[in-house]
Biopython code that builds the backbone (N, CA, C, O; Angstrom):
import numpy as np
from Bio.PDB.StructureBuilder import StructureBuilder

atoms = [
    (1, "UNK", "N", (75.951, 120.333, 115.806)),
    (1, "UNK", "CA", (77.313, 120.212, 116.314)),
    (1, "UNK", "C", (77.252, 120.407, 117.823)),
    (1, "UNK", "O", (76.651, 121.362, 118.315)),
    (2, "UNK", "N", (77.773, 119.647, 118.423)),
    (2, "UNK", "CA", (78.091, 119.072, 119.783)),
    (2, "UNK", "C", (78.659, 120.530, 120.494)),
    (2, "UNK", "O", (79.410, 121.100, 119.702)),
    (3, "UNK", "N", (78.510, 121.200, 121.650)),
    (3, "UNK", "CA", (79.167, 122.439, 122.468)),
    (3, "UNK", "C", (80.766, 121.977, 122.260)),
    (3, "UNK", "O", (81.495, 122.731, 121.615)),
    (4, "UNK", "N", (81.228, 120.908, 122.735)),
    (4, "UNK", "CA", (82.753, 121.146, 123.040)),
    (4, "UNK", "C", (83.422, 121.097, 121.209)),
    (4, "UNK", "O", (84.464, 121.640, 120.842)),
    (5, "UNK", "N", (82.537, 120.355, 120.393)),
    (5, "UNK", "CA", (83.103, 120.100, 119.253)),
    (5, "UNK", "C", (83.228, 121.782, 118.744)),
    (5, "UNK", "O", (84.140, 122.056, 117.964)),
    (6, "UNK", "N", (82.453, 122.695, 119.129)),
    (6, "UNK", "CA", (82.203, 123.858, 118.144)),
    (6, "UNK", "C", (83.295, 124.625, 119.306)),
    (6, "UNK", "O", (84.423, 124.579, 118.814)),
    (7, "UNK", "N", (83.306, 124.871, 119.799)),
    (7, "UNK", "CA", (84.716, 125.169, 120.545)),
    (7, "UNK", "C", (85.946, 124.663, 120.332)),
    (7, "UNK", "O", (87.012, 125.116, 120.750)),
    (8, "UNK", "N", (85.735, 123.568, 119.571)),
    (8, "UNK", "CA", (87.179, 123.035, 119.236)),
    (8, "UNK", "C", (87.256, 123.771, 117.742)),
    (8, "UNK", "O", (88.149, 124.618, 117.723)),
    (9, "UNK", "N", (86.645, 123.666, 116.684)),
    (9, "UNK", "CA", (86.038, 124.455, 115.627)),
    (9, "UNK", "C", (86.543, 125.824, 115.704)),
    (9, "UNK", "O", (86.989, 126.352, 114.685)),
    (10, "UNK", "N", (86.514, 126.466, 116.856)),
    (10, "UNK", "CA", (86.555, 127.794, 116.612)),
    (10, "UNK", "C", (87.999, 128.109, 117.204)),
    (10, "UNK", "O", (88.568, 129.160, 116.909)),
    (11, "UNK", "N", (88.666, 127.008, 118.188)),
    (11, "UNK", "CA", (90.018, 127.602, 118.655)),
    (11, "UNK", "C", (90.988, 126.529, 117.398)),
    (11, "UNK", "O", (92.211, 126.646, 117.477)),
    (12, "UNK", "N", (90.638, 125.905, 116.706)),
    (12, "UNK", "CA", (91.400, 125.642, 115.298)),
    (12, "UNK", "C", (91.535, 126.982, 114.068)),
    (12, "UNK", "O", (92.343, 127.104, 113.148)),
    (13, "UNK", "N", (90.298, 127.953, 114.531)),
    (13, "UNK", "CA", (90.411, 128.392, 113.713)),
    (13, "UNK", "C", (91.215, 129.873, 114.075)),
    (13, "UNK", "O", (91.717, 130.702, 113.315)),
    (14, "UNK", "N", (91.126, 129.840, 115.379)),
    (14, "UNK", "CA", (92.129, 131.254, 115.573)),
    (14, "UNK", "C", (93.606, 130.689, 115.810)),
    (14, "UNK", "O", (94.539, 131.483, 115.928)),
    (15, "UNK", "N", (93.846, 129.039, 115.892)),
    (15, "UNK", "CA", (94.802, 128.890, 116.066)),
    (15, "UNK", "C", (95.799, 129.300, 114.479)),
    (15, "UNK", "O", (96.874, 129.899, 114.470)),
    (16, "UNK", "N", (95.211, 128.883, 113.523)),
    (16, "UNK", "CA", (94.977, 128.848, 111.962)),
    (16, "UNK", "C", (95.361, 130.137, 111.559)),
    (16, "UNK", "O", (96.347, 130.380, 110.863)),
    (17, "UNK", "N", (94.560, 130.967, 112.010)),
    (17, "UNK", "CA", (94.525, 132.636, 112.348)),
    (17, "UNK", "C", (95.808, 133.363, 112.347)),
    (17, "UNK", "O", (96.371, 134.163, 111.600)),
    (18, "UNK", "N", (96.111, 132.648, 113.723)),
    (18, "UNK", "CA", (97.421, 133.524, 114.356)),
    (18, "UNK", "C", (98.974, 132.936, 113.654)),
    (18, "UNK", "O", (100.092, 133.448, 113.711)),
    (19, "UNK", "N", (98.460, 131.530, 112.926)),
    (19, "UNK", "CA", (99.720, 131.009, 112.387)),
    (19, "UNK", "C", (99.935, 131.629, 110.808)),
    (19, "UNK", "O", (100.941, 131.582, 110.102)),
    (20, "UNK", "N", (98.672, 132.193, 110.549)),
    (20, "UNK", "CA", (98.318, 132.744, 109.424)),
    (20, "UNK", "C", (99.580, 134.017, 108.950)),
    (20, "UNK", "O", (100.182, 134.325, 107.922)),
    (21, "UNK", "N", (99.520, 134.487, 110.393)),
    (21, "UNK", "CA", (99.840, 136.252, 110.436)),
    (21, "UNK", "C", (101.085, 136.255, 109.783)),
    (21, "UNK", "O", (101.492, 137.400, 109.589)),
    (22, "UNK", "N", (101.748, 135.458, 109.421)),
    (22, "UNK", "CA", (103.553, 135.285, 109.003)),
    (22, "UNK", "C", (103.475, 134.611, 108.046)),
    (22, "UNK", "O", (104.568, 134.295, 107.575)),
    (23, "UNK", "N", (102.490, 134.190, 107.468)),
    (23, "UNK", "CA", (102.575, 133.264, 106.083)),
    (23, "UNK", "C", (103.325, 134.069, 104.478)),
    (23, "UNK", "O", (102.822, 135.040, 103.913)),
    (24, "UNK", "N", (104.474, 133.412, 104.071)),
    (24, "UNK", "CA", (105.267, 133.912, 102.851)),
    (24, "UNK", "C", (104.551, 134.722, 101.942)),
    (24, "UNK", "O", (104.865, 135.766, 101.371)),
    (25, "UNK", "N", (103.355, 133.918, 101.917)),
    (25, "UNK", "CA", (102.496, 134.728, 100.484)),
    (25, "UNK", "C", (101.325, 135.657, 101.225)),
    (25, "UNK", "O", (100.317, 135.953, 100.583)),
    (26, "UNK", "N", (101.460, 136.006, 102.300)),
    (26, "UNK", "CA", (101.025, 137.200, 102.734)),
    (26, "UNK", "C", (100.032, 137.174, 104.091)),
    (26, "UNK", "O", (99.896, 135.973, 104.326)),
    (27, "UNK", "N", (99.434, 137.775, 104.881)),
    (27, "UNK", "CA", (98.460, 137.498, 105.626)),
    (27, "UNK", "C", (97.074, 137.552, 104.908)),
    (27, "UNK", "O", (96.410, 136.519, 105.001)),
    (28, "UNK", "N", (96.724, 138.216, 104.459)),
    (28, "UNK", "CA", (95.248, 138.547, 103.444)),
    (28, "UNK", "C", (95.503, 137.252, 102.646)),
    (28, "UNK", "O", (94.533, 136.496, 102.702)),
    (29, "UNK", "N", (96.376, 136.858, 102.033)),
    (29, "UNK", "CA", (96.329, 135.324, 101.277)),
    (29, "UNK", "C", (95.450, 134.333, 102.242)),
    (29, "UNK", "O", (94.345, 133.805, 102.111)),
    (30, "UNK", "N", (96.273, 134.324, 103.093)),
    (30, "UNK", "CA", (96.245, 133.131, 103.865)),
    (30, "UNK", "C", (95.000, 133.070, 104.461)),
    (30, "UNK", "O", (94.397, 131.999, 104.532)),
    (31, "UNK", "N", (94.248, 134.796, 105.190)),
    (31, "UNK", "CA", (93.002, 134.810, 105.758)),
    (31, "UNK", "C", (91.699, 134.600, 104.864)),
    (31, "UNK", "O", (90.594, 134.348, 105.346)),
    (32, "UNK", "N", (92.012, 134.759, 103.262)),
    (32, "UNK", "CA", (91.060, 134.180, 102.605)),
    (32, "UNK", "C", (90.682, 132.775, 102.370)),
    (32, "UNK", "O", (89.518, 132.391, 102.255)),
    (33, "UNK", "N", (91.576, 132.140, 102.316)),
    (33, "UNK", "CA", (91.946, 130.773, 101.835)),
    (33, "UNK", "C", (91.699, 130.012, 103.298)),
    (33, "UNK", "O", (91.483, 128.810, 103.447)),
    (34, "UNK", "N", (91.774, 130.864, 104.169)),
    (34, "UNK", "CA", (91.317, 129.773, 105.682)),
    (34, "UNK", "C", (89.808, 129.783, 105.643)),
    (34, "UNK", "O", (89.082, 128.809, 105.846)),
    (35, "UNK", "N", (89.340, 131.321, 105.282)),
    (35, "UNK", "CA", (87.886, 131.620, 105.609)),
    (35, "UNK", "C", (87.135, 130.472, 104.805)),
    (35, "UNK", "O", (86.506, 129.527, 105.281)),
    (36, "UNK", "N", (87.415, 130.873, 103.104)),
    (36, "UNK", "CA", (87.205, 130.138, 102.064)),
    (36, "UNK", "C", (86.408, 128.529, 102.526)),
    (36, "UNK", "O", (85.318, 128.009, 102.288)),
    (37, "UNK", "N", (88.043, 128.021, 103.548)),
    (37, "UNK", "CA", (87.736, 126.223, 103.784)),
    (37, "UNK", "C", (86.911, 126.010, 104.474)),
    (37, "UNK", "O", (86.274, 124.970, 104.304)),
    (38, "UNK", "N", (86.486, 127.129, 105.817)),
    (38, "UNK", "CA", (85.785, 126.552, 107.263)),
    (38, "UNK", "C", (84.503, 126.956, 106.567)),
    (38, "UNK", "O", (83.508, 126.234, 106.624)),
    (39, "UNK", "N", (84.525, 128.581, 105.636)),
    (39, "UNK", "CA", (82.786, 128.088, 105.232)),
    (39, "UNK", "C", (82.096, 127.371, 104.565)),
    (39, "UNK", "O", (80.893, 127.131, 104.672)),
    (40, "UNK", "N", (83.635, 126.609, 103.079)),
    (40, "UNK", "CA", (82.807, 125.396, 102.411)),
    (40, "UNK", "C", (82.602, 124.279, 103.652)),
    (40, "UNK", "O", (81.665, 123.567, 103.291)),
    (41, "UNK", "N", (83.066, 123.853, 104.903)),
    (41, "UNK", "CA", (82.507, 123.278, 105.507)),
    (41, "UNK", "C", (81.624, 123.517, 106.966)),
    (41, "UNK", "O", (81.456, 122.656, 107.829)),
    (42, "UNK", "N", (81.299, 124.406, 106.985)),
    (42, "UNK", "CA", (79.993, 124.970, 107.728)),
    (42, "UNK", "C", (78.635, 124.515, 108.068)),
    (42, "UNK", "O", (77.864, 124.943, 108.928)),
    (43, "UNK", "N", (78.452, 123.205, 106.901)),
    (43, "UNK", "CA", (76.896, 122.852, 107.023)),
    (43, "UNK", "C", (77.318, 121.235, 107.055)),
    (43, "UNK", "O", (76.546, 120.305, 106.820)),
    (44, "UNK", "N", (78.498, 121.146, 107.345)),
    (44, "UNK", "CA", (78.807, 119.348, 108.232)),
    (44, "UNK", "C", (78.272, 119.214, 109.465)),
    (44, "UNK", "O", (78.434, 119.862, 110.499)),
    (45, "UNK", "N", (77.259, 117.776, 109.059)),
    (45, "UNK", "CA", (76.388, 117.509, 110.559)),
    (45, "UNK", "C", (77.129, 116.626, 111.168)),
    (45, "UNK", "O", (77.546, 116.886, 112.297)),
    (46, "UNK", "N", (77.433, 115.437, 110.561)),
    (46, "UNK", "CA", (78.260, 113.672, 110.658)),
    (46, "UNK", "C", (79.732, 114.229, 111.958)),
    (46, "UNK", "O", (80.780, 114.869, 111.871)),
    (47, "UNK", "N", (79.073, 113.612, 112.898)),
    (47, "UNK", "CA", (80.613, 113.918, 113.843)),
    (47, "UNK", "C", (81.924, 113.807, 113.497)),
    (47, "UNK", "O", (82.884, 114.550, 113.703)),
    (48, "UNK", "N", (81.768, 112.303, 112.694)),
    (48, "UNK", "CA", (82.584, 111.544, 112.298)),
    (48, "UNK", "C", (83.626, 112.436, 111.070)),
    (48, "UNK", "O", (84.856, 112.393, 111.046)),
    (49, "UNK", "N", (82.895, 113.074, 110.287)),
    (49, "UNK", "CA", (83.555, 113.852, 109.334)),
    (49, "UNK", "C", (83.747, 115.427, 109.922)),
    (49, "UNK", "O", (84.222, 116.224, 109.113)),
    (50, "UNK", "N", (83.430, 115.904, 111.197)),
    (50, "UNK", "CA", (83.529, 117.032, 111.381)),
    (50, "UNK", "C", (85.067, 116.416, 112.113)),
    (50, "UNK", "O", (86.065, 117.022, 111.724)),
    (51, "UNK", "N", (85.320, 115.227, 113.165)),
    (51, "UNK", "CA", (85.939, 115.093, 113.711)),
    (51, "UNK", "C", (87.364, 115.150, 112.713)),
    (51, "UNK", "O", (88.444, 115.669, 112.997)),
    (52, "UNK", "N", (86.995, 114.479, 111.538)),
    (52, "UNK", "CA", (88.291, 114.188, 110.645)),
    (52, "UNK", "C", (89.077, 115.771, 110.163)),
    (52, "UNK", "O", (90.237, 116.179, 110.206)),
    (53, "UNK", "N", (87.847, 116.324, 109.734)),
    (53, "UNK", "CA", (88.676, 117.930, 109.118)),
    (53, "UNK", "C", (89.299, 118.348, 110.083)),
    (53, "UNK", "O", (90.427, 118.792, 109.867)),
    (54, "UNK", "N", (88.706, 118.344, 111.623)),
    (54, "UNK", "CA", (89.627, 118.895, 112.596)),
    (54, "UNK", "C", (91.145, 118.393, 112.574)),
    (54, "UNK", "O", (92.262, 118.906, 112.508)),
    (55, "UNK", "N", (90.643, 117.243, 112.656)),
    (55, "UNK", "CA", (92.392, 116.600, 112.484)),
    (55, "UNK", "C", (92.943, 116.844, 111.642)),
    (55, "UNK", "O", (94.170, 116.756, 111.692)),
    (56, "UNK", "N", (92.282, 117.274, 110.452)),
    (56, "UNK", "CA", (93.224, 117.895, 109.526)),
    (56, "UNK", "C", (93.464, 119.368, 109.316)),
    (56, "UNK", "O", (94.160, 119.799, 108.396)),
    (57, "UNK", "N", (93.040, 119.895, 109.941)),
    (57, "UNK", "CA", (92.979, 121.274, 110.591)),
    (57, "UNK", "C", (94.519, 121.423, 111.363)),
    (57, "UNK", "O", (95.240, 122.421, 111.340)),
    (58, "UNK", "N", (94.725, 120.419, 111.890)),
    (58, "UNK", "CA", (95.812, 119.817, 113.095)),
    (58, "UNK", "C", (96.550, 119.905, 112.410)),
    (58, "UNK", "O", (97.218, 120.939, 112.391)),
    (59, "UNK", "N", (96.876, 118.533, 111.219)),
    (59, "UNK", "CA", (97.863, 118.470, 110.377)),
    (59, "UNK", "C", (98.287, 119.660, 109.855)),
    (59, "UNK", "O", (99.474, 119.936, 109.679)),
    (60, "UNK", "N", (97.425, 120.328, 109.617)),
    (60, "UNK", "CA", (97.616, 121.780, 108.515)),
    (60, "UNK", "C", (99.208, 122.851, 109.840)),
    (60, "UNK", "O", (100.388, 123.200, 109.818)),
    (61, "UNK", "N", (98.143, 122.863, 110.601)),
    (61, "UNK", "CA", (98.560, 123.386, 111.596)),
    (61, "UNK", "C", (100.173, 123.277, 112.164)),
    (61, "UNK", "O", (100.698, 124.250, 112.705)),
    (62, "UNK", "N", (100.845, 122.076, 111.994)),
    (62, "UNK", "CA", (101.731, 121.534, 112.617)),
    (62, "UNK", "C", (102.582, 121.168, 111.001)),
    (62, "UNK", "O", (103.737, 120.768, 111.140)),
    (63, "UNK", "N", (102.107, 121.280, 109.662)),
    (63, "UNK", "CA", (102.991, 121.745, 108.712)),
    (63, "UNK", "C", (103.489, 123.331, 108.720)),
    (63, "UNK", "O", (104.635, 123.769, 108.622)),
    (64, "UNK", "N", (102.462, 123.908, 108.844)),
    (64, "UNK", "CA", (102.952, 125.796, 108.476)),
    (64, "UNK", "C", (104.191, 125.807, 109.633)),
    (64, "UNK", "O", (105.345, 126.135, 109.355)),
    (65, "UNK", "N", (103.662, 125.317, 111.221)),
    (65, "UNK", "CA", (104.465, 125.539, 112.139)),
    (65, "UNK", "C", (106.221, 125.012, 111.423)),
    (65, "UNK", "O", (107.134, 125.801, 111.181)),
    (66, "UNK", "N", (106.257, 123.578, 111.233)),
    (66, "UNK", "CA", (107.825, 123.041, 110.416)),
    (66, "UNK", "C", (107.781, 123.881, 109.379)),
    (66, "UNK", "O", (108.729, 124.599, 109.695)),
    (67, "UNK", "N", (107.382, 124.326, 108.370)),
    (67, "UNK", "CA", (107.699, 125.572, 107.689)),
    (67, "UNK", "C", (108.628, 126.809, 108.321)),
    (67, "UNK", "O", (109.670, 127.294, 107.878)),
    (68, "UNK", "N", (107.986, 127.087, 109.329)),
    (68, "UNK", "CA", (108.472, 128.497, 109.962)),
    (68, "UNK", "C", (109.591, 127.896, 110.453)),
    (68, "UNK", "O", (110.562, 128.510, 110.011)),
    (69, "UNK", "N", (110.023, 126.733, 111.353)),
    (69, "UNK", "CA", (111.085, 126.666, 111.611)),
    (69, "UNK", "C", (112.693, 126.097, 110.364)),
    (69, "UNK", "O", (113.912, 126.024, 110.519)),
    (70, "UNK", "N", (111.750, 125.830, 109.248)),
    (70, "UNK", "CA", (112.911, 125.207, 108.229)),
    (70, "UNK", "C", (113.260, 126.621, 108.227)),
    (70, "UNK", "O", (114.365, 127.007, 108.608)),
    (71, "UNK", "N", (111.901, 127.788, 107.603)),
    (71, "UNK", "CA", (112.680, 128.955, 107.065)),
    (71, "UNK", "C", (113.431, 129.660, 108.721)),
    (71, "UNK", "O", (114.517, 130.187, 108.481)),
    (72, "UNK", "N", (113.144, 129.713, 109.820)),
    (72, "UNK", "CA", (114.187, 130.380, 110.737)),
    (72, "UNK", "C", (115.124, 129.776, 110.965)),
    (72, "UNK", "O", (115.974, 130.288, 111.693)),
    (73, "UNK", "N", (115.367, 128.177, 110.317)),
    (73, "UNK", "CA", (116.763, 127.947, 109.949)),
    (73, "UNK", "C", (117.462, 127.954, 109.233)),
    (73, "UNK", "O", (118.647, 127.714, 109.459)),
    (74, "UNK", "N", (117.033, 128.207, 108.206)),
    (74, "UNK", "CA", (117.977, 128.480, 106.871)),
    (74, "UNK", "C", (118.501, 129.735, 107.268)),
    (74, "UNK", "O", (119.706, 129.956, 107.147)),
    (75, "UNK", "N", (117.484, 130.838, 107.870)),
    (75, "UNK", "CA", (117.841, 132.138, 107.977)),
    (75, "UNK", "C", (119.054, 132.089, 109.119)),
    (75, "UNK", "O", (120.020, 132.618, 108.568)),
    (76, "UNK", "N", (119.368, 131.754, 110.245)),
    (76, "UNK", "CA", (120.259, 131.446, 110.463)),
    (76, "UNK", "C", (121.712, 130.867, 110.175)),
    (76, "UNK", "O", (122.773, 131.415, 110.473)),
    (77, "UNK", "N", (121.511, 129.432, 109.419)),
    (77, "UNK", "CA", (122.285, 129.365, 108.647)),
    (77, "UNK", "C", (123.269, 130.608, 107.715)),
    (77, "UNK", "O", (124.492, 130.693, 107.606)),
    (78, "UNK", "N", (122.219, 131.439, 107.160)),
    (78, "UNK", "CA", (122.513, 131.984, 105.987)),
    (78, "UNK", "C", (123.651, 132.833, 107.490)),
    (78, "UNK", "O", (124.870, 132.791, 107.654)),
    (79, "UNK", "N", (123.042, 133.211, 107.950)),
    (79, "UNK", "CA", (124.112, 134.080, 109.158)),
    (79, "UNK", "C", (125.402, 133.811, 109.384)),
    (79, "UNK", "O", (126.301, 134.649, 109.316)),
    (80, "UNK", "N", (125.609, 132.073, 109.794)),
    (80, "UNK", "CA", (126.927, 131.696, 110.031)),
    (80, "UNK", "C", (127.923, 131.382, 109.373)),
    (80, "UNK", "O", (129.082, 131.375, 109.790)),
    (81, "UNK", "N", (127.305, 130.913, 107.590)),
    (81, "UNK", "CA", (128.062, 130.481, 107.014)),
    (81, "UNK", "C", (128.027, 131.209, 106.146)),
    (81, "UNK", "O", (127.045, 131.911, 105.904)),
    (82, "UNK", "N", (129.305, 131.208, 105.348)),
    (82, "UNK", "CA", (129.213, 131.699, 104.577)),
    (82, "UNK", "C", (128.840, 131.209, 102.590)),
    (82, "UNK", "O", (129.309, 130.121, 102.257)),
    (83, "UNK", "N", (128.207, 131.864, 101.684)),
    (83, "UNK", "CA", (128.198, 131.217, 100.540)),
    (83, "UNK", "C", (128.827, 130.101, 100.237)),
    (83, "UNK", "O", (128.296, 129.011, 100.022)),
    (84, "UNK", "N", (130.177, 130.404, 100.212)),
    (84, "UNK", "CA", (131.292, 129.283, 99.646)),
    (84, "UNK", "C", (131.418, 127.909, 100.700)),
    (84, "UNK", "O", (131.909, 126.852, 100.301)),
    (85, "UNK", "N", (130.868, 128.107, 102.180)),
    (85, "UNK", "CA", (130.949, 127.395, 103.116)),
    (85, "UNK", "C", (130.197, 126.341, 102.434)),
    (85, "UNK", "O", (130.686, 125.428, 101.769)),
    (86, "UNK", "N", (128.320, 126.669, 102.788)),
    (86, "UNK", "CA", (127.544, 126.517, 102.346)),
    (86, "UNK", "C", (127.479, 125.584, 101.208)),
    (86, "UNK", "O", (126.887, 124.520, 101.390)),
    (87, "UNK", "N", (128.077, 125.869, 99.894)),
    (87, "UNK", "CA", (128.486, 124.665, 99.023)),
    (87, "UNK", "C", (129.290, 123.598, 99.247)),
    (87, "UNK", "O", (129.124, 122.451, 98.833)),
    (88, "UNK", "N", (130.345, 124.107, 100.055)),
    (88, "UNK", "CA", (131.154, 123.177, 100.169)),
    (88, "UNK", "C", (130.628, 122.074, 100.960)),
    (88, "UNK", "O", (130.530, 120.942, 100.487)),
    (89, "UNK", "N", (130.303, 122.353, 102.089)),
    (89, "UNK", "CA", (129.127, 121.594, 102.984)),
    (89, "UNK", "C", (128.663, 120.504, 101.693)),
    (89, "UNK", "O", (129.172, 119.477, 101.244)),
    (90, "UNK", "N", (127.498, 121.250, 101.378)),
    (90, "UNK", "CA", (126.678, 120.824, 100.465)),
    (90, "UNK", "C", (127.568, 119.644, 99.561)),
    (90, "UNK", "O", (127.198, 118.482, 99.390)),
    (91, "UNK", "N", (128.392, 120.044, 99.217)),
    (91, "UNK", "CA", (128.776, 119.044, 97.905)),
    (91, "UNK", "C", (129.398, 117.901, 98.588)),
    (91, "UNK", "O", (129.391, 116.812, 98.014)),
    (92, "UNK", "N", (130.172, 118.077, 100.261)),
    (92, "UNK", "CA", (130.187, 116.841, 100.778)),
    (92, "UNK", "C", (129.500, 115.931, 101.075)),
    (92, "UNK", "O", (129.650, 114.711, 101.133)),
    (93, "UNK", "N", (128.799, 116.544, 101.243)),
    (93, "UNK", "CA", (127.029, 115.807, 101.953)),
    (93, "UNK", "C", (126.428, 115.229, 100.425)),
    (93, "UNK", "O", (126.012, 114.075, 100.324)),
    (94, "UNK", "N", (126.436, 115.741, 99.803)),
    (94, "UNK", "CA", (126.241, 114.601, 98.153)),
    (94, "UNK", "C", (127.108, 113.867, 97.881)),
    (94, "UNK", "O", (126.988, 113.369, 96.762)),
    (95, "UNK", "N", (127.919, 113.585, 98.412)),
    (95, "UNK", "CA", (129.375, 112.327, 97.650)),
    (95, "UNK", "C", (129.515, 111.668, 98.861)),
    (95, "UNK", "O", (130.637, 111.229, 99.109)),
    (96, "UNK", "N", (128.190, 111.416, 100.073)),
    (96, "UNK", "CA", (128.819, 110.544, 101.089)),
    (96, "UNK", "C", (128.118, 109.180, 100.649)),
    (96, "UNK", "O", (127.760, 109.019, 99.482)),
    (97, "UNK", "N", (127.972, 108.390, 101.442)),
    (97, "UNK", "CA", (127.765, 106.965, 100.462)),
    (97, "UNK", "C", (126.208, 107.046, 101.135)),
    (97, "UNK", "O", (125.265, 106.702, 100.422)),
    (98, "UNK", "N", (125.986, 107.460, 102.381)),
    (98, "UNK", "CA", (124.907, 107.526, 102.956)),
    (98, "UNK", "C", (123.623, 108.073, 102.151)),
    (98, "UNK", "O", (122.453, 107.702, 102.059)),
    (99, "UNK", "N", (124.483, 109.266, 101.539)),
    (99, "UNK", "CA", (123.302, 110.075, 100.743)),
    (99, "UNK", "C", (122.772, 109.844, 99.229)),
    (99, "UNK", "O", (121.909, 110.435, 98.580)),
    (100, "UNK", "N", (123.519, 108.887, 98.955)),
    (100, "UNK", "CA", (123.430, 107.779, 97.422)),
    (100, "UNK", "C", (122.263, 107.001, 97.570)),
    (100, "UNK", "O", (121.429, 106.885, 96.673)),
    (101, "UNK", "N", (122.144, 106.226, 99.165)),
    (101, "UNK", "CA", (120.723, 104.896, 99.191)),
    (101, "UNK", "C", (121.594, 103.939, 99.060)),
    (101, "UNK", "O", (122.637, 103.955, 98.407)),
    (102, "UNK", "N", (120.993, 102.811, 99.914)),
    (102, "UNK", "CA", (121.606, 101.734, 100.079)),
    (102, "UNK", "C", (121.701, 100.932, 98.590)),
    (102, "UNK", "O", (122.755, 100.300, 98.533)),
    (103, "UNK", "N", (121.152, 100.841, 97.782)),
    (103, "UNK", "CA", (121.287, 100.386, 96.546)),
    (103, "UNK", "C", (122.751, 100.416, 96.005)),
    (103, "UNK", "O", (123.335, 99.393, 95.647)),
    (104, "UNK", "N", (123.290, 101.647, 95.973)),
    (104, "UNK", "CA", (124.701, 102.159, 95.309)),
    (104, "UNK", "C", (125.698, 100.962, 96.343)),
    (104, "UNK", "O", (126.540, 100.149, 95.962)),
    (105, "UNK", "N", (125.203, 101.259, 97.736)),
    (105, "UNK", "CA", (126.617, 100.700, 98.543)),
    (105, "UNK", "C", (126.363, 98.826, 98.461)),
    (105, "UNK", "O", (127.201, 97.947, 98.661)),
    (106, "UNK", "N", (125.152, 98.714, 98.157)),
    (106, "UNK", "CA", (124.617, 96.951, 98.179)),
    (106, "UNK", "C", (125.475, 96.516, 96.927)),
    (106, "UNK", "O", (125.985, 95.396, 96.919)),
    (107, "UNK", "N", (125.629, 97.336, 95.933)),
    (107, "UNK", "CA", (126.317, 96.665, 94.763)),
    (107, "UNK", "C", (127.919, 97.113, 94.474)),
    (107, "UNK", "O", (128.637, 96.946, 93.489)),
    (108, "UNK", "N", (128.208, 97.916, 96.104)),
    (108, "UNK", "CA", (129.708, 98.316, 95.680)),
    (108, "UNK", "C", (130.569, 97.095, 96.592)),
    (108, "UNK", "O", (131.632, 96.499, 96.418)),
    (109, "UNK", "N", (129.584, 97.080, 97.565)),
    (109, "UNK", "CA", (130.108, 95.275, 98.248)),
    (109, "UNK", "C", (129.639, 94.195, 98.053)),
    (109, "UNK", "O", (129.681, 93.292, 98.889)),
    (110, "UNK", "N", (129.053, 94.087, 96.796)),
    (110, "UNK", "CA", (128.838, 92.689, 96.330)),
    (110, "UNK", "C", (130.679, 91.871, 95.988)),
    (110, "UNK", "O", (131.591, 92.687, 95.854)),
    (111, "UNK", "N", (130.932, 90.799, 95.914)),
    (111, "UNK", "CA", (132.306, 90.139, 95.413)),
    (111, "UNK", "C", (132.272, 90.298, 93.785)),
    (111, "UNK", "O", (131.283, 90.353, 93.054)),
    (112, "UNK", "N", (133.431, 90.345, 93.500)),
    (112, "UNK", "CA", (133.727, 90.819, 91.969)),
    (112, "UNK", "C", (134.392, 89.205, 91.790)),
    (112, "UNK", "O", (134.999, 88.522, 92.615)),
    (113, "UNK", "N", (134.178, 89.043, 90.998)),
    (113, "UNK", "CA", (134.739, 87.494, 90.587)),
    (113, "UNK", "C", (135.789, 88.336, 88.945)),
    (113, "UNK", "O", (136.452, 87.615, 88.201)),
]
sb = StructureBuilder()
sb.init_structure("model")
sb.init_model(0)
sb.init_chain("A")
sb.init_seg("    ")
for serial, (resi, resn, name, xyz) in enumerate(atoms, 1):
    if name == "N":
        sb.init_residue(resn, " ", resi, " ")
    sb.init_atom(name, np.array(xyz, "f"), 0.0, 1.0, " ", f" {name:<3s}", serial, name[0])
structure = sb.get_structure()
């Protein structure tokens, strides 16, 4: 493995690390299950496939991150509104025509003979 590649290798993995520290199902979950992946792949020579896990290292990376922000918005949410709000919202937002798919509205303006 290439100097800059194993430096990239190793700041994926504290990046991984530090996104770790807040994970739902615990930090010790998460620090096993990271360790677990980078040492089943430890003995990758092929650039080509070291290059790909990184990127998916990335991906990984930039899901947990939209995680944390769905849940610090719901948690917010939960702040402003209230329960009954909350549904009500909700049940408008299911009866708009938008949220049906164009299918429902393609056959509500077809001509009726």
């Amino acid at each position: 493995m290439s100097t800059p590649t194993r430096y990239r290798v190793i700041a994926l993995y504290k990046q991984l690390s530090y996104l770790g520290r807040e994970y739902p199902a615990g930090a010790d979950y998460f620090h096993k299950k990271l360790k677990g992946a980078f040492l089943k792949n430890k003995d990758l020579s092929d650039p080509a496939e070291i290059q790909k896990r990184i990127d998916l290292g990335d991906y990984v990376c930039k899901e947990i991150e939209a995680m944390y922000h769905i849940n610090k918005y719901r948690a917010m949410k939960k702040r402003y509104y209230e329960d009954a709000e909350v549904g009500n919202i909700q049940a408008k937002l299911e009866n708009t025509n938008w949220a049906q798919g164009a299918s429902s509205s393609a056959t509500s303006s077809s001509p009726q003979q």
